[in-house]
N, C-alpha and C positions, 0 to 999 in steps of 0.2 A: 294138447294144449299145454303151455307151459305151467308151469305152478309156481305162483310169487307166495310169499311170506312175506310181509312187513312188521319188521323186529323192532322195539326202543332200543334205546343204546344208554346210556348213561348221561350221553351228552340230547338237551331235549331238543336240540338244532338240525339232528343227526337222525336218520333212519338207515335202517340194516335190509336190504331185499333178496330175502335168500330164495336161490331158485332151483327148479330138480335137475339144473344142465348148466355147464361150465357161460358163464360171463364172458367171458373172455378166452381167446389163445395162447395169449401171453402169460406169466408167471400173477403179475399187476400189473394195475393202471391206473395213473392218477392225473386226475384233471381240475388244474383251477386257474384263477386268474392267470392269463400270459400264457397258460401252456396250450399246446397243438395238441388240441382232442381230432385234428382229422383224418388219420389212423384208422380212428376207433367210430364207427359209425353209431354205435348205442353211446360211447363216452360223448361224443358229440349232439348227440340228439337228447341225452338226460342234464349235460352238461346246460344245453341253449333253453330250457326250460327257468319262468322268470325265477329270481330270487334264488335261484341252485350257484353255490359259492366253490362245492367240491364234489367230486363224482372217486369215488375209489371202488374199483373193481378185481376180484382175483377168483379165482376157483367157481364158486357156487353161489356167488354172492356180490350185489352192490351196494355200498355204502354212499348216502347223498345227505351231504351239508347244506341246509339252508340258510338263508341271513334271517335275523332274530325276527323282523314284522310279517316276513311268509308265512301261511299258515297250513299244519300240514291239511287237512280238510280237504283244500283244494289242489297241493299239491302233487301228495300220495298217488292219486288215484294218476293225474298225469305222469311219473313217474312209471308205474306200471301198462299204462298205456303206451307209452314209449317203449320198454323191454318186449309189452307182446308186441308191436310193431317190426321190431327187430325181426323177430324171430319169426316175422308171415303173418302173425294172428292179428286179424282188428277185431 
């Protein structure tokens, strides 16, 4: 099973998802308004997630910007739900 960590970040809009297995192929990845997350089937699937403004992905880790009224409570938990998805687990 995968292993998430959800990190603060400085910014309280902002959560850090560090995970025991690379994110991503690529070096980064960043998705937000106007960009083409269809690539990236996790950037695209945390991305369409309501109130998610930016998804940054590299190495071990995803980082996801929310807009100010979302709350993480019910966010979070859909974020990681979406990563183990990816990766087979429901």
């Amino acid at each position: 099973m995968v292993q998430i960590v959800p990190e603060a970040t400085p910014n309280p809009n902002a959560l850090k998802f560090t995970l025991d297995r690379p994110s991503t192929e690529q070096r980064s990845e960043t998705f937000r308004a106007g960009s083409d997350s269809g690539d990236s089937p996790l950037g695209a699937s945390i991305f369409a997630l309501p109130g998610v403004t930016n998804v940054f992905m590299t190495s071990n880790f995803v980082s996801v910007t929310k807009e100010d009224e979302e709350a993480w409570d019910a966010l979070a938990p859909a974020v990681v739900e979406a990563i183990r998805a990816h990766f087979g687990e429901q």
